[in-house]
C-alpha positions in Angstrom: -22.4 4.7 -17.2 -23.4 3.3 -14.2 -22.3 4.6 -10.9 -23.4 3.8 -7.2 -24.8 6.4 -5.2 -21.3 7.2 -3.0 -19.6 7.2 -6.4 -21.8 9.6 -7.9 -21.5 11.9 -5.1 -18.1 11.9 -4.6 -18.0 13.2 -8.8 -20.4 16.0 -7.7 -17.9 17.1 -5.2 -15.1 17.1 -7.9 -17.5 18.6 -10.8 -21.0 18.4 -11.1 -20.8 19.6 -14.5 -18.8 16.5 -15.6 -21.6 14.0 -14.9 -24.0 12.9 -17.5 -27.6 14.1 -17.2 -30.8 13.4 -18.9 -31.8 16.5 -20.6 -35.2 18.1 -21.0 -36.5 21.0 -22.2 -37.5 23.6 -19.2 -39.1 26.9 -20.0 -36.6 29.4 -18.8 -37.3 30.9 -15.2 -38.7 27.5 -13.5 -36.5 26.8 -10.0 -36.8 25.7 -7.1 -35.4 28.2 -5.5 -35.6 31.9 -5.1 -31.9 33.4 -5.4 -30.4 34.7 -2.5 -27.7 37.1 -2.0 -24.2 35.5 -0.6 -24.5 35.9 3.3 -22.3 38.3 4.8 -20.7 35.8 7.5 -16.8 36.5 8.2 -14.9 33.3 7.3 -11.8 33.1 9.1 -11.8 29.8 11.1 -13.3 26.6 9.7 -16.8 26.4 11.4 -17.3 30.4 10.0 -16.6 28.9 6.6 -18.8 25.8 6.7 -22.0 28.0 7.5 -21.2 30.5 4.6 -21.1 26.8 2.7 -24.3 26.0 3.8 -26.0 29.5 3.3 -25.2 29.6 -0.2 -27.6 27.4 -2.2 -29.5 31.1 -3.1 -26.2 32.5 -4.5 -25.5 28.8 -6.2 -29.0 29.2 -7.8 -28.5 32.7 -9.0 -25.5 31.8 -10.5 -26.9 29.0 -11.9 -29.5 30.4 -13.5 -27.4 33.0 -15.3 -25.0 30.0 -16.5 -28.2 28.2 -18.0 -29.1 31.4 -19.7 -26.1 32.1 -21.2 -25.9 28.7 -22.6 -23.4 27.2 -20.1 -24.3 23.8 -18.4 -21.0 24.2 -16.1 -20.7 24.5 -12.1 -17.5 26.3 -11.1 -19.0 27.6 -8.2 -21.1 24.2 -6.9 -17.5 22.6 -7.6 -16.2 25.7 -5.5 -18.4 25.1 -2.7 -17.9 21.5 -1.9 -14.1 22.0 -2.0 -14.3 24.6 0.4 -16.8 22.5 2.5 -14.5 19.8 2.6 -11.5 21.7 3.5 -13.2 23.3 6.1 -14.0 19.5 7.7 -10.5 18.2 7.2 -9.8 20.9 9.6 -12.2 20.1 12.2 -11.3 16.3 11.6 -7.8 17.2 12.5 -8.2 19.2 15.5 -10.3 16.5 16.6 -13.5 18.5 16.9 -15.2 15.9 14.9 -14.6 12.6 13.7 -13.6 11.0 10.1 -16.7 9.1 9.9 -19.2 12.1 10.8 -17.3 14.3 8.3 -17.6 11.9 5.6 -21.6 11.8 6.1 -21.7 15.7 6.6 -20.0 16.1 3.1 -21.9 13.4 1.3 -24.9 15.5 2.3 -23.8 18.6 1.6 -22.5 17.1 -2.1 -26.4 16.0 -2.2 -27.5 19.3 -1.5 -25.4 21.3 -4.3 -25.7 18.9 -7.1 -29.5 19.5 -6.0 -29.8 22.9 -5.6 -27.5 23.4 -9.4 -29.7 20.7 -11.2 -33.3 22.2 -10.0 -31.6 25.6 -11.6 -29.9 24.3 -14.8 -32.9 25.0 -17.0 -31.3 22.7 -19.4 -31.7 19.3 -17.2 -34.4 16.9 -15.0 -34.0 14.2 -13.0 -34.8 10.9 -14.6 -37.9 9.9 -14.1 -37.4 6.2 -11.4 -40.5 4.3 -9.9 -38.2 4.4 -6.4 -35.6 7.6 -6.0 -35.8 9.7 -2.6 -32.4 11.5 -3.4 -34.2 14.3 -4.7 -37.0 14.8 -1.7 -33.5 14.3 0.6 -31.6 16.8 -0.7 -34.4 19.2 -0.8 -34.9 18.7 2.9 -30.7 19.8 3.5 -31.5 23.1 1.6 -35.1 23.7 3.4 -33.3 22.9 6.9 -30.5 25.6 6.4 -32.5 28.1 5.4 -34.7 27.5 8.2 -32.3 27.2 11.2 -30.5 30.3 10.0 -34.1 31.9 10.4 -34.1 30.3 14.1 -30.3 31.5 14.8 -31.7 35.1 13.5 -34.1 35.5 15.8 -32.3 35.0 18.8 -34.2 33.1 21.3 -34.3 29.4 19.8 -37.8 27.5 20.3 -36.8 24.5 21.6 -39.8 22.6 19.6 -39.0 24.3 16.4 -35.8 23.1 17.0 -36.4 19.4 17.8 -38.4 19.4 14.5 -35.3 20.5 12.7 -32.9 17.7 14.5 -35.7 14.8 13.8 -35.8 16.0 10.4 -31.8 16.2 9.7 -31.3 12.9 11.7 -33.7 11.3 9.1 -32.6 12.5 5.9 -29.0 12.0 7.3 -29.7 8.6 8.3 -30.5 8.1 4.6 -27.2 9.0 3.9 -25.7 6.9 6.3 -27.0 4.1 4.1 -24.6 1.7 1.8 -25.6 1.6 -1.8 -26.2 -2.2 -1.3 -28.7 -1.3 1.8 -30.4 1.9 -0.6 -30.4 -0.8 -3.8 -32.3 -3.5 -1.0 -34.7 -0.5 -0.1 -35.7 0.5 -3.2 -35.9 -3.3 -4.7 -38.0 -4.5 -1.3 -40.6 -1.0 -2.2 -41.0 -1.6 -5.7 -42.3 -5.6 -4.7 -44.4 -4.5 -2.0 -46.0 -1.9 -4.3 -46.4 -4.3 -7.2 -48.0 -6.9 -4.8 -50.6 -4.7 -3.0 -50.7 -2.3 -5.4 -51.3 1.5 -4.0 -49.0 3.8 -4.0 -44.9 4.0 -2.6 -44.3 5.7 1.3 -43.0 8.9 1.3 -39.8 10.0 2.3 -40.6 10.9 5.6 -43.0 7.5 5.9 -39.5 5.5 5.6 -38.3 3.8 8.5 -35.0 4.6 8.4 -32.2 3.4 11.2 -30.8 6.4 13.2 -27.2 5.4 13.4 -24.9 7.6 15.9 -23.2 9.2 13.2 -26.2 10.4 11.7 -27.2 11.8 15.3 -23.5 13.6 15.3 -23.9 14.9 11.5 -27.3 16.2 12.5 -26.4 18.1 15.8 -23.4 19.2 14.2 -25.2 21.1 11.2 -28.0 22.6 14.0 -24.6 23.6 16.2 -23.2 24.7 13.2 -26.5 27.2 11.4 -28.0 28.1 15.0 -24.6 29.1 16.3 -25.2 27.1 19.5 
């Protein structure tokens, strides 16, 4: 089955474990990352509730990893997550604290993230080797950036460098997300021919020049407002 990338992500938020995968065989303990206890955050009002969101990919990989070894391939708690997440944004969206369009990008991200962080822990799955895919590399970036700018937001006084490296980082990968699948499919299609006529090898993620669109700007500076507390 075919799907586009905003169709595909909108099926993570509803069940990652319903998607079909390409398996592989993974020797058991390989992950990408290093489980994490849940963080003790209270979560009474909406914002409170999105950062415990974003703080769990540790707890999602633990979980995972148990799943894997128990010989379960499903995702209650990815599936948990994401509903919770976008809950939490209808609320904001509501009390007009952020826009519809923002919100969409913010959760499309987030989506990204999970499926991300469940599929590098599933043991039992790996992503299908593409000459062109920078969903992976994105997603990974989502999941480095939280972990990081809850760091920052720990140690009280916020570097403002450190923290500009954050924003420029978010703003890219969210500017990514910010794409159509027609203008991701027109990427990937305008890479491949420039690599097959010059040979070499394809730009990194971070090499991409990627339009910074205002709603990625607002997704970004929302998720640093959001981790950093500021």
């Amino acid at each position: 089955m075919n799907l586009s990338r905003r169709d595909f992500m909108k099926l993570v938020g509803v069940s990652v474990a319903s998607l079909a995968l390409t398996r592989c065989s993974l020797p058991i303990g390989v992950t990408c990352y290093a489980p994490l206890p849940p963080s003790p955050y209270p979560t009474d009002s909406a914002r409170d509730r999105l950062r415990t969101c974003w703080l769990s990919f540790g707890e999602l990989a633990r979980r995972t990893q148990e799943s894997a070894q128990q010989g379960s391939s499903e995702d209650t708690y990815g599936a948990e997550l994401t509903a919770d997440h976008r809950a939490a944004l209808d609320e904001l969206v509501a009390s007009g604290e952020l826009t519809a369009s923002v919100a969409d990008l913010v959760q499309e991200a987030y989506n990204a993230a999970v499926y991300h962080v469940w599929r590098s822990n599933s043991l039992m799955t790996c992503y299908e080797p593409m000459m062109v895919d920078y969903a992976p590399v994105s997603a990974n970036i989502l999941v480095e950036q939280s972990a990081a700018l809850d760091e920052i937001a720990a140690q009280g006084a916020v570097d403002p460098a450190t923290l500009e490296t954050a924003r420029a980082a978010l703003e890219h990968d969210l500017a990514f997300y910010a794409m159509t699948d027609e203008e991701v499919s027109n990427l990937y299609n305008r890479i491949v021919t420039e690599w097959q006529a010059q040979g070499g090898t394809t730009p990194s993620f971070d090499e991409l020049d990627l339009e910074i669109t205002p709603d990625a700007q607002a997704a970004a500076q929302f998720i640093i407002s959001l981790l950093t507390g500021q």
